[in-house]
C-alpha positions as CSV (number, residue, x, y, z in Angstrom):
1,X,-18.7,16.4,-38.2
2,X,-19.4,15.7,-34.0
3,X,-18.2,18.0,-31.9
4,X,-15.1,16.2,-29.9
5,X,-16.4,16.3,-25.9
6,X,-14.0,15.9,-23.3
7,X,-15.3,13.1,-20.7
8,X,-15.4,14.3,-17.2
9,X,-14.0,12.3,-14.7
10,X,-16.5,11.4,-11.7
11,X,-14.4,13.4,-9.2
12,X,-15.1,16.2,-10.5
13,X,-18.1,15.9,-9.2
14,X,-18.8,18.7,-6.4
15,X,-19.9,15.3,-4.1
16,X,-16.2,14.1,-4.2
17,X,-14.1,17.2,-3.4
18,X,-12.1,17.1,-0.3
19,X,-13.5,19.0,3.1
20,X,-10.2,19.9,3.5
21,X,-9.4,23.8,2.2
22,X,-6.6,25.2,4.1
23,X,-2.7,25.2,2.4
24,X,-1.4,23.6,5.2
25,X,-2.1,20.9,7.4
26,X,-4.3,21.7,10.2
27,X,-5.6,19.5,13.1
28,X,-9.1,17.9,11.4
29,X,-7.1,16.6,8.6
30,X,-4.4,15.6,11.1
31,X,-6.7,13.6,13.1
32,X,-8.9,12.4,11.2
33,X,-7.4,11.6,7.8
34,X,-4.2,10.7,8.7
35,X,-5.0,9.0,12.5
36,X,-8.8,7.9,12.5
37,X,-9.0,6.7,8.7
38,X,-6.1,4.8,9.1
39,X,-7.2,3.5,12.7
40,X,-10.7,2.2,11.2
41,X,-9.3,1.0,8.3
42,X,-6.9,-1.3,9.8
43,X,-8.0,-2.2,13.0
44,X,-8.3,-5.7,11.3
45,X,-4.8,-6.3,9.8
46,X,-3.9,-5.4,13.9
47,X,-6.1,-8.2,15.2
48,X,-5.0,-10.9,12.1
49,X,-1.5,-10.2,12.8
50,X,-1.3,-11.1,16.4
51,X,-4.4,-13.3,15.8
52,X,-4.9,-14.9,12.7
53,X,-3.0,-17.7,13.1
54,X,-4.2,-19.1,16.6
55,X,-8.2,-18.2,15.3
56,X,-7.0,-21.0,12.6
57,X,-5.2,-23.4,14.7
58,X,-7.5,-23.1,17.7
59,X,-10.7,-21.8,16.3
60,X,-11.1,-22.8,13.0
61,X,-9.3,-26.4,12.7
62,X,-9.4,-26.7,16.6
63,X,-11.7,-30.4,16.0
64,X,-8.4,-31.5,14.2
65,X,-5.9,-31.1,17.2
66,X,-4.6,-33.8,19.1
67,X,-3.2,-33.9,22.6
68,X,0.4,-33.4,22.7
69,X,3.4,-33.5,25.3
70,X,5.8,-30.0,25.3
71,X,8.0,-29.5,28.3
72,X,6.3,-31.9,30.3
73,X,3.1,-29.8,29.8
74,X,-0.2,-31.7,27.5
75,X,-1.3,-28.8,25.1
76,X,-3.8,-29.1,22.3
77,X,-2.7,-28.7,19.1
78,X,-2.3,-29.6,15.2
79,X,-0.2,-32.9,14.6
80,X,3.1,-32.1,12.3
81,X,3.6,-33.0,9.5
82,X,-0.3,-33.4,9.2
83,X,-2.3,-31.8,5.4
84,X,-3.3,-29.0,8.0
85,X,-0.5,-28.2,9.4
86,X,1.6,-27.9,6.3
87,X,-1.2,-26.1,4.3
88,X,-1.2,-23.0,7.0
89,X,2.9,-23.0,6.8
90,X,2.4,-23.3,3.1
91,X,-0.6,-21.0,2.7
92,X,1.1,-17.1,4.0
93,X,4.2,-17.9,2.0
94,X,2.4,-18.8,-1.5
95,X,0.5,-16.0,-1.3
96,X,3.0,-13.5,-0.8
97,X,3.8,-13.8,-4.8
98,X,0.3,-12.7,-5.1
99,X,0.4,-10.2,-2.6
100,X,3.2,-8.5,-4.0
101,X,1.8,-8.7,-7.1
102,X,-1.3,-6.8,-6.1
103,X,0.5,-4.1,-4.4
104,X,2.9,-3.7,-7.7
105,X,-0.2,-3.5,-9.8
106,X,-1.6,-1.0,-7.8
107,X,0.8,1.1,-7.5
108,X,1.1,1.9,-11.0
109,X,-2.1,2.2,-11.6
110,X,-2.1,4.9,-8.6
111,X,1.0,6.8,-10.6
112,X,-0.8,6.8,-13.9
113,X,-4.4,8.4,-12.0
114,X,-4.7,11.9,-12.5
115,X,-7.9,13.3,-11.3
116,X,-8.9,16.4,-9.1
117,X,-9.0,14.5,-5.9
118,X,-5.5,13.3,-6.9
119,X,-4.3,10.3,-7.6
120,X,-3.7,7.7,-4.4
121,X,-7.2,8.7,-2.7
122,X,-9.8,8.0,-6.0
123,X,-8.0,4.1,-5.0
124,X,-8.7,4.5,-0.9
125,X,-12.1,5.5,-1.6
126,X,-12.8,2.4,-3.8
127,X,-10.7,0.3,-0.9
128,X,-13.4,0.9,1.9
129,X,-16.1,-1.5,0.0
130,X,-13.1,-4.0,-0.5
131,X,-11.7,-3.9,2.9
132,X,-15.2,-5.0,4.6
133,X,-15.9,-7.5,2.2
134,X,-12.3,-8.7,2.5
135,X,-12.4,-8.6,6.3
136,X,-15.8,-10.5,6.5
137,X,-14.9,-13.2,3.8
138,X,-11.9,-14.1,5.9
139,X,-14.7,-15.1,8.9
140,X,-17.1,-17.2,6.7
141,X,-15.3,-20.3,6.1
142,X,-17.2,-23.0,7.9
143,X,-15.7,-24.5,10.9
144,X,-14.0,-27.7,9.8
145,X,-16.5,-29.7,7.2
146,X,-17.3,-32.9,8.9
147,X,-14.2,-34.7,7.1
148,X,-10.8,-35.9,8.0
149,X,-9.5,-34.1,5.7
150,X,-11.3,-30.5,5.6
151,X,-10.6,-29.6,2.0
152,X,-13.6,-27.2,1.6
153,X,-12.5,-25.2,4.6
154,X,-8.8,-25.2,3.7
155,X,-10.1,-23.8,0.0
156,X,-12.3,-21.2,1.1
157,X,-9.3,-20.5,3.6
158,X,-6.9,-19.7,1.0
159,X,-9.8,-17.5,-1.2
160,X,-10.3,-15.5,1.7
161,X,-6.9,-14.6,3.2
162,X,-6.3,-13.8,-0.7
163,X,-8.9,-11.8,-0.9
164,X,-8.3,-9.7,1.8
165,X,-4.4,-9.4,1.5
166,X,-4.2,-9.7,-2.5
167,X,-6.8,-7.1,-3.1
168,X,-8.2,-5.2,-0.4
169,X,-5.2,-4.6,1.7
170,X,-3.0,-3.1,-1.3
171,X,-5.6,-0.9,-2.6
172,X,-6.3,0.8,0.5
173,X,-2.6,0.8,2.3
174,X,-0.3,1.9,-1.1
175,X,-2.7,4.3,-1.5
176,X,-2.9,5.5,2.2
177,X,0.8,5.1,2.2
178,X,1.1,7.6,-1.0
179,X,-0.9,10.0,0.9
180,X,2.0,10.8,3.0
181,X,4.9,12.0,0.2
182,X,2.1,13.7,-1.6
183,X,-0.1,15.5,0.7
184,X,2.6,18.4,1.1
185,X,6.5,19.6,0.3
186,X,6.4,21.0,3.7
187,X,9.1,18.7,5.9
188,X,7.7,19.4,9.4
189,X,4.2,19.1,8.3
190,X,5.3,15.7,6.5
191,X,7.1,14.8,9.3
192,X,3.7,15.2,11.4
193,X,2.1,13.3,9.4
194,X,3.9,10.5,8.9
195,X,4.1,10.4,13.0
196,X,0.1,10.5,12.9
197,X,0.2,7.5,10.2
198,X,2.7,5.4,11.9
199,X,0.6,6.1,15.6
200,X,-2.6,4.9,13.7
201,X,-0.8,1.5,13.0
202,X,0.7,1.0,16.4
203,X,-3.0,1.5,18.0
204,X,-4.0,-0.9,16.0
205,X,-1.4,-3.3,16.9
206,X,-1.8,-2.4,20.2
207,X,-5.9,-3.0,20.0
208,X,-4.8,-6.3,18.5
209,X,-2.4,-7.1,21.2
210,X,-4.0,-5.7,24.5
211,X,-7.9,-5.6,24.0
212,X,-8.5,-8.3,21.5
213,X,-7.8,-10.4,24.0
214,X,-10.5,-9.1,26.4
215,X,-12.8,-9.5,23.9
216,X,-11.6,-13.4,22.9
217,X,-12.2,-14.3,27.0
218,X,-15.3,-12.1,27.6
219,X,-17.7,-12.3,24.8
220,X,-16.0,-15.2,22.1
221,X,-15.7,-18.2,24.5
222,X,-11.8,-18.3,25.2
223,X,-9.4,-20.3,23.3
224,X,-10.3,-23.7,25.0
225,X,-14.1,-23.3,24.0
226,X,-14.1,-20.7,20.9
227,X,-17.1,-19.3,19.7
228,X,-17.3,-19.7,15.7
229,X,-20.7,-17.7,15.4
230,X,-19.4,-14.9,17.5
231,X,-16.5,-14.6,15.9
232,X,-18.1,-14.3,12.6
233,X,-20.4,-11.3,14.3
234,X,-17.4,-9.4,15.4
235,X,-15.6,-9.1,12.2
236,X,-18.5,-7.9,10.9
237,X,-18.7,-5.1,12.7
238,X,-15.2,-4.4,12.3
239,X,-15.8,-4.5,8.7
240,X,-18.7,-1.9,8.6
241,X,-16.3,0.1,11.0
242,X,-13.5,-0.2,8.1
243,X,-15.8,1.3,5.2
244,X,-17.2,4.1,7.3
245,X,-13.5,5.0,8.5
246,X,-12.2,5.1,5.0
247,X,-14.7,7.4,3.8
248,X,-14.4,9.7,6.3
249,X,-10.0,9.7,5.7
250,X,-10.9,10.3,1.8
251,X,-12.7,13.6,2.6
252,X,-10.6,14.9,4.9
253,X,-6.9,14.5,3.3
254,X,-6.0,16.4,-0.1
255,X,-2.9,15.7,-2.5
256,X,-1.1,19.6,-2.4
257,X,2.5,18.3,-4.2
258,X,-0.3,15.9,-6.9
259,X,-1.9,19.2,-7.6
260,X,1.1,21.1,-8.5
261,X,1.1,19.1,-11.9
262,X,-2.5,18.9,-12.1
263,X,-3.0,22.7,-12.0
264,X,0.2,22.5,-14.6
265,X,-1.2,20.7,-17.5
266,X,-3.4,22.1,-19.7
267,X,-6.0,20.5,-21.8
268,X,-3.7,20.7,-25.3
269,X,-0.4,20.2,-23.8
270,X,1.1,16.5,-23.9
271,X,0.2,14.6,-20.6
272,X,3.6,13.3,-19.5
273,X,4.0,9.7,-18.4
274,X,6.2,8.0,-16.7
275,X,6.9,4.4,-17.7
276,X,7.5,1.3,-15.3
277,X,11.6,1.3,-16.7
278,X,12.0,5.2,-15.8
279,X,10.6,4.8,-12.4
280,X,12.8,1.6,-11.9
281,X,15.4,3.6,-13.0
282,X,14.9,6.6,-10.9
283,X,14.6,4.5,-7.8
284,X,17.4,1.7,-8.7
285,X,19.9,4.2,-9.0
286,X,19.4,6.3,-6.0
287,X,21.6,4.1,-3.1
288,X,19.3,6.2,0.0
289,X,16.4,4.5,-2.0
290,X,18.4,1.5,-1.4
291,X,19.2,1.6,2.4
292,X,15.4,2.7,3.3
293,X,13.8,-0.3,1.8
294,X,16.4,-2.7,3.3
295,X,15.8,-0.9,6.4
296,X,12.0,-1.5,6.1
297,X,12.2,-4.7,5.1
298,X,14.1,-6.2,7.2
299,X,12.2,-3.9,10.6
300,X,9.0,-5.0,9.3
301,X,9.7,-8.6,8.9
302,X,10.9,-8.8,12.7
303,X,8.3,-6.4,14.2
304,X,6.0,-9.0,12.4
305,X,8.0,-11.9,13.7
306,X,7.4,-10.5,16.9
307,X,4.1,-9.2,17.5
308,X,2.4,-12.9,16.5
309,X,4.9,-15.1,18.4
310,X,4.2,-12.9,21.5
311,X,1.3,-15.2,22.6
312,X,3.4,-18.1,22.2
313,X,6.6,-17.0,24.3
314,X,4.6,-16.2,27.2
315,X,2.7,-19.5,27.1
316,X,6.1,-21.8,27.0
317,X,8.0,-19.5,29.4
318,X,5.6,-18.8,31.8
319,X,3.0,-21.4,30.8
320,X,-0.4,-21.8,30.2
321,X,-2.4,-20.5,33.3
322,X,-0.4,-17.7,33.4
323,X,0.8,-17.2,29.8
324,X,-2.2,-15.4,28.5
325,X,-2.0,-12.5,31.5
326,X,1.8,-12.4,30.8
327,X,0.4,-11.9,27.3
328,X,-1.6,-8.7,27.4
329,X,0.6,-7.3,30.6
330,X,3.7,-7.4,27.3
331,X,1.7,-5.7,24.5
332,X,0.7,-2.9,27.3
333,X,4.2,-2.2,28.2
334,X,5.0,-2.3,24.6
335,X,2.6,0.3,24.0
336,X,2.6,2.7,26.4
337,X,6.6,3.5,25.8
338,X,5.7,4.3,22.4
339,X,2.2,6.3,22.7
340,X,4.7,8.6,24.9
341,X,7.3,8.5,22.5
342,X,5.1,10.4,20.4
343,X,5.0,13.4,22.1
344,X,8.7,14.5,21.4
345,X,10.0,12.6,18.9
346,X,9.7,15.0,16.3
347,X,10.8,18.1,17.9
348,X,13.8,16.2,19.0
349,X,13.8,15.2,15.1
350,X,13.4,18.5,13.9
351,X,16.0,19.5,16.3
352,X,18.7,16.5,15.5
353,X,17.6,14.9,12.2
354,X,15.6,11.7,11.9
355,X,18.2,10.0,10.8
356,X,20.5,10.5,14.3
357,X,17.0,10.0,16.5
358,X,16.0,6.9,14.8
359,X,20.2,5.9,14.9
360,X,20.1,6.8,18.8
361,X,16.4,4.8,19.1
362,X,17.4,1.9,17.7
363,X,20.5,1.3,20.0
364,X,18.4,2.0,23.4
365,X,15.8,-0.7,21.9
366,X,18.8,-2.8,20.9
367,X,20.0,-2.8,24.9
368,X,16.3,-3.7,25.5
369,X,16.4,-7.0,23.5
370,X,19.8,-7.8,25.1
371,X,18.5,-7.8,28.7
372,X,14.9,-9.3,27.8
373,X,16.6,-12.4,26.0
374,X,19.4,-12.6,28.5
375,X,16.5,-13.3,31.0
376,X,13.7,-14.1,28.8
377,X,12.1,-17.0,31.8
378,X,12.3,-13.9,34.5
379,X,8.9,-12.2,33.9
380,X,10.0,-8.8,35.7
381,X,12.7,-8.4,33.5
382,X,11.4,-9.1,30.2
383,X,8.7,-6.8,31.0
384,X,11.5,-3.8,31.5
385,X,13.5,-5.1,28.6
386,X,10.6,-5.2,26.3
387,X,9.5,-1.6,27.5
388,X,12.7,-0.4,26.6
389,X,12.9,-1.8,23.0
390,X,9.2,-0.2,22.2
391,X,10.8,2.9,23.6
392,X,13.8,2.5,21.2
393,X,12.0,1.2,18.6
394,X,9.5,4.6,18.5
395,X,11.5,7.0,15.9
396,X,11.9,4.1,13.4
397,X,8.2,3.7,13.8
398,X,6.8,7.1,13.6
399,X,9.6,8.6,11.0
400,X,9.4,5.9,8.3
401,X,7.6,7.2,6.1
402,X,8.6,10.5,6.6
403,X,12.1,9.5,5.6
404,X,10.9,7.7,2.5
405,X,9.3,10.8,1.3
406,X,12.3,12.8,1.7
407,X,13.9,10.0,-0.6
408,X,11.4,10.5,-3.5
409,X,12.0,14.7,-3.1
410,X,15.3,13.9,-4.0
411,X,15.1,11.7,-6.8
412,X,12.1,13.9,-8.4
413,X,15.2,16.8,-8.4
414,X,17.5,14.3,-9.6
415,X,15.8,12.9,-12.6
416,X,12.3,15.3,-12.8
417,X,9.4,13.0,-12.2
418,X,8.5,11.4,-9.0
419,X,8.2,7.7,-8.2
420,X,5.5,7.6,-5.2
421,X,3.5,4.8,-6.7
422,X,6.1,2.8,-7.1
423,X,7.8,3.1,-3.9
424,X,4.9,2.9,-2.0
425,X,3.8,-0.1,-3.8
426,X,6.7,-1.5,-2.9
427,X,6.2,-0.4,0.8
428,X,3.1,-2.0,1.1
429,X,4.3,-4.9,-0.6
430,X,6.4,-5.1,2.2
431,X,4.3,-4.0,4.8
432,X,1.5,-7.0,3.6
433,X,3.8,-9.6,2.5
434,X,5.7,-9.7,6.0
435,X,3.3,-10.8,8.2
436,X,2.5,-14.0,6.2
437,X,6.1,-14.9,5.7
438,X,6.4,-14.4,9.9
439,X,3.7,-16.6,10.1
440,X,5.2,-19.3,7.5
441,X,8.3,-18.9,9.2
442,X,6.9,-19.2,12.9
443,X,4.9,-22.1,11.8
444,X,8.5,-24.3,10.0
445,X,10.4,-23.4,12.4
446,X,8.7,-24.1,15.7
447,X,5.8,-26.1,14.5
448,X,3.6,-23.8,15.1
449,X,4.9,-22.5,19.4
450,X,5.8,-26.2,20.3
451,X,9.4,-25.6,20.6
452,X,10.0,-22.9,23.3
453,X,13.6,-22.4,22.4
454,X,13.0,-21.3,19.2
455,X,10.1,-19.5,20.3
456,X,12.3,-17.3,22.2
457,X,14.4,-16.2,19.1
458,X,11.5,-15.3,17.3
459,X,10.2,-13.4,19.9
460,X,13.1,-11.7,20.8
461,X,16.6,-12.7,19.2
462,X,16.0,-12.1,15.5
463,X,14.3,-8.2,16.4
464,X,17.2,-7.4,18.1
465,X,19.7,-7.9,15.8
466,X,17.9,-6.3,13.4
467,X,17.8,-3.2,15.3
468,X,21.9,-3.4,15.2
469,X,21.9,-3.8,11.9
470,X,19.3,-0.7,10.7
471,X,21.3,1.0,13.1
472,X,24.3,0.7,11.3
473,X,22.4,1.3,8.2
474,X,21.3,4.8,9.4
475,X,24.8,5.5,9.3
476,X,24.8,5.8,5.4
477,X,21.6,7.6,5.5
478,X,22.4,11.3,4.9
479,X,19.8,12.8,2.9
480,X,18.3,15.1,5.1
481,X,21.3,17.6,4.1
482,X,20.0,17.6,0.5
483,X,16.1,18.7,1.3
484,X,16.2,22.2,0.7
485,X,18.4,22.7,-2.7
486,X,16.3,19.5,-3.9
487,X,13.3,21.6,-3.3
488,X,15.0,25.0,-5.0
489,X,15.8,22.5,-8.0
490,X,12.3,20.9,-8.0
491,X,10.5,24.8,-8.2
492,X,12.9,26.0,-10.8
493,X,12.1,22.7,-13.0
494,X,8.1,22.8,-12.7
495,X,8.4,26.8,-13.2
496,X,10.7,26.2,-16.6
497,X,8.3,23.2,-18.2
498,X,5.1,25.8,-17.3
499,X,6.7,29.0,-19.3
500,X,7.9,26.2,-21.6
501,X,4.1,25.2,-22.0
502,X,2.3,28.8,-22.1
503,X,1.1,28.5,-18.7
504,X,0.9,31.0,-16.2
505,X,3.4,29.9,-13.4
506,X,1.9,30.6,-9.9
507,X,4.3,29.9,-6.8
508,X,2.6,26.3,-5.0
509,X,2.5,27.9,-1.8
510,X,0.9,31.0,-4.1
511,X,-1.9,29.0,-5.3
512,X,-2.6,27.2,-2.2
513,X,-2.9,30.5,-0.1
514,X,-5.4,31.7,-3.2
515,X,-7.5,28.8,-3.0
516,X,-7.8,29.0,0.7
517,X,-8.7,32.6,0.9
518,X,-11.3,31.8,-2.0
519,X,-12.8,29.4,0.0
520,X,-12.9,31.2,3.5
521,X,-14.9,34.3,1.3
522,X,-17.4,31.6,0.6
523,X,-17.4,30.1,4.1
524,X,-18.4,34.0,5.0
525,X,-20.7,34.4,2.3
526,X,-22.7,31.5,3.2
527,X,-22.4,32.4,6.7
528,X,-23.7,35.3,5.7
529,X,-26.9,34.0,3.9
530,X,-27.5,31.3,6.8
531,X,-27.8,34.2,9.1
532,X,-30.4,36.7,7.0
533,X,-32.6,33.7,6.9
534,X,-32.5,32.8,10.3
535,X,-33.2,36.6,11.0
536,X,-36.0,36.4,8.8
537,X,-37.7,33.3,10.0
538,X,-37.3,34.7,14.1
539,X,-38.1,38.0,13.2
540,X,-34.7,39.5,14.5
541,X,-32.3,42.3,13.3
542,X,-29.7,41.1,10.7
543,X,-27.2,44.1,11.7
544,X,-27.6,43.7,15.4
545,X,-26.9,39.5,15.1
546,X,-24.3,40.5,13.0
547,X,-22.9,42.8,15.3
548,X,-22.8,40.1,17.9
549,X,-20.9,38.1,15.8
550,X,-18.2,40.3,14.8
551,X,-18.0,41.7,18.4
552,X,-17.4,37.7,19.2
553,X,-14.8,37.4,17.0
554,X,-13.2,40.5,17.8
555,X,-12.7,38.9,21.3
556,X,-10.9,35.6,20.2
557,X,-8.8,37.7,17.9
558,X,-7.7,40.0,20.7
559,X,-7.4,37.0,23.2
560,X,-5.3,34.7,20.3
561,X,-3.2,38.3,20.5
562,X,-2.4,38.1,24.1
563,X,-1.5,34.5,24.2
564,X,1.1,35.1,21.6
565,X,2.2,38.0,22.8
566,X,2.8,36.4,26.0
567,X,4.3,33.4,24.3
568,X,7.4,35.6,22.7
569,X,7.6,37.3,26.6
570,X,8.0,33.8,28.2
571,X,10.2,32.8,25.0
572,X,12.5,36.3,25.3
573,X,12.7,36.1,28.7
574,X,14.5,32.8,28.6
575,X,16.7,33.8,26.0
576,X,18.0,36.7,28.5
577,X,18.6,34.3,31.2
């Protein structure tokens, strides 16, 4: 009879374990797997979404334009009605099904992975390939094909949008997306790193939005004599940039709440699995679940609406000379409110509760909206108007996903299994699937920037009202006051089912600081050895280089010392005041 062998899984291979040791979040992981990674990794979604759609009506199908009259002003662009024109309507919103589709799929697949590196980054990892092909494919489709009616360009079209926003994009941002619920229990740290997340995707909006643009005039011809091959070149690039980005976020993030039932289960014991029904069940039921994807949903869809129209409103208010300055002089003062935002939105959250700061935020931006559409053909005062909304609109931005994982905390303690693949499949469903059904409905309603009018409420109107309305919604959302018996429930749950199972039960926060002290006595063991040979090869004294080194270290300790120590003086002394 053979011997039954247990298959090992390819991550648990020494060449995929994290870099990342510590029990908590430090800065490296901070910055680079939770800012950079995501940075890299979608630095192209940021450029399609402001972008896309003009590359295709005035790069790609610019030979099929024809010259036409708008507010007395002769523009280039697509006839209506024409097999062009209603294919790139019809295109985003046809494949949203499929987009959806692929971000459901994955997320299941990411709840039923169980492996030592966890079970959302095994799927980022295998993303990075994915995303550069994806990103490249889009930029491949030959310029028109010598026909009136470009079929072959329109079909490669459609393959390689789907490509890229079917496959690629769901892999990479439900998994990246997971990271955020699972990476730790701790709130502020969560909290952190959600605002780190969300940054990463407002740069790259904001690279779309204000350098892009530079890089369209200077180096890919304009929009009035587009460069195909350089176009081609540069999303290239970005696609390599993508991969290597990616990599680098899968070594330096770690699952901490995954591990807890990782470290749980033992080889004989039942694994337990959650079917699709339980999960819909879990989240279906739970109305805070409820009011945080309609508040997503309906945000996203109008920041989308938004950021791609931009290019248009400042075109047919301002026209066209000007209307590509007016352009990038927007998306900076859009930015820059919220890169400052950054600094002190979460100790005002930590202070308040997201839930009030986002409440507060959305109101200001709300005002914003007002004055900016009040005034929308007075450039000065769209420009403050607009800066105010970004500056409202920061806390719903940075504390999104923060709030969403406080949602799945509480229906784990509710119903004792956690629902992160789904939800987040769902957010990225969202987050993918908004963009194109901006662009469709951009594209019907204003034939594609041609009536200014409507341009305006696209631009300005619908985000506005939408910031009234999550406002309102915020009302309803009061689960913040449920986070810490939700965590006392979810400890006393996992520590029953362990003594339940024979297994040793070892406090989270237990483990994590044993594993971290395990691997900083390793880090000084192989310090250690790296030293004695580099003594040996120069010839120098092992106990007096060591010496050095602790007398080194000794310093920074007592110097770390004094700066807390006069920390809690400054700190004491205001409390006396």
């Amino acid at each position: 009879m053979m011997e039954k062998t247990n298959k090992k899984s390819i991550f648990e291979n020494p060449l995929f374990s994290t870099k990342v040791k510590s029990a908590n979040v430090k800065p490296p992981e901070l910055l680079i797997g939770y800012f950079l990674g995501p940075f890299g990794a979608l630095l192209a979604s940021g450029i399609f979404t402001n972008f896309l759609n003009r590359y295709w009506t005035d790069v790609l199908f610019a030979n099929y334009r024809v010259e036409t009259v708008v507010d007395g002003e002769t523009v280039m662009q697509l006839p209506a009605g024409s097999p062009i024109a209603t294919f790139l309507s019809l295109l985003p919103l046809i494949s949203t099904i499929l987009i959806v589709a692929g971000n459901l799929l994955v997320g299941q697949l990411i709840e039923r992975t169980k492996t030592r590196a966890g079970k959302a980054r095994p799927w980022m990892l295998l993303s990075s390939l994915l995303l550069a092909i994806g990103c490249i494919v889009l930029f491949i489709a030959p310029m028109g094909n010598g026909t009136d009616t470009p079929v072959l360009t329109m079909v490669l079209t459609a393959i390689a949008y789907n490509v890229y926003y079917a496959i690629a994009y769901p892999m990479y941002n439900t998994a990246n997306s997971t990271l955020v619920p699972v990476s730790t229990r701790n709130s502020s740290q969560r909290g952190l790193i959600a605002s780190f997340t969300n940054f990463a995707h407002l740069g790259v909006m904001g690279a779309g939005g204000m350098v892009f643009p530079a890089i369209v005039s200077l180096f890919l011809g304009g929009w009035d004599n587009p460069n195909f091959t350089g176009w081609t070149v540069t999303f290239i690039v970005i696609g390599i940039v993508s991969f290597l980005f990616v990599v680098l976020q899968y070594y330096f993030t770690r699952e901490r709440v995954t591990e807890e039932s990782f470290h749980l289960e033992n080889q004989d014991a039942p694994k337990k699995s959650i079917s699709i029904g339980m999960q819909f069940k879990g989240v279906g039921t739970d109305a805070f679940w409820w009011i945080i994807i309609i508040f997503y949903l309906i945000f996203q869809f109008s920041g989308s609406l938004k950021n791609m129209s931009c290019n248009y409103f400042t075109v047919a208010q301002y026209g066209k000379d000007f209307g590509n300055y007016a352009n990038t002089i927007i998306n900076v003062l859009g930015a820059v409110p919220m890169a400052i935002a950054m600094a002190f939105i979460w100790p005002l959250s930590r202070k308040y509760g997201k839930r009030l700061v986002v409440m507060v935020g959305l109101l200001i931006g709300a005002v914003g909206g007002i004055i900016a559409g009040i005034w929308a053909d007075v450039f000065p005062v769209v420009c403050v108007g607009v800066a105010l909304k970004s500056f409202g609109s920061s806390p719903a931005c940075y504390m999104i996903l923060a709030m969403i994982s406080d949602v799945l905390d509480h229906i784990e303690a509710k119903h004792g299994y956690r629902c992160d693949g789904l939800t987040m499949s769902i957010y990225s469903s969202i987050m993918a699937a908004t963009t194109p059904l901006a662009q469709a409905f951009f594209n019907l309603i204003t034939n594609a920037g041609a009536n200014a009018t409507m341009v305006t409420v696209c631009y300005i109107w619908i985000e506005t009202g939408v910031y009234i309305a999550c406002a309102v919604l915020m009302l309803f959302f009061i689960v913040e006051k449920y986070l810490k018996s939700d965590r006392v429930q979810i400890l006393e749950r996992q520590k029953a089912e362990a003594l339940a199972a024979g297994i040793e039960w070892v406090e989270p926060e237990v483990r994590l600081r044993r594993e971290q002290e395990e691997a900083e006595r390793l880090s000084e063991e192989a310090r250690k050895m790296e030293l004695k040979a580099r003594c040996e090869k120069k010839g120098l004294s092992y106990e007096e280089e060591e010496a050095k080194y602790q007398a080194k270290m000794e310093e920074k300790r007592r110097a770390a010392e004094a700066k807390k120590a006069a920390k809690a003086a400054k700190s004491n002394k205001k409390e006396g005041e």
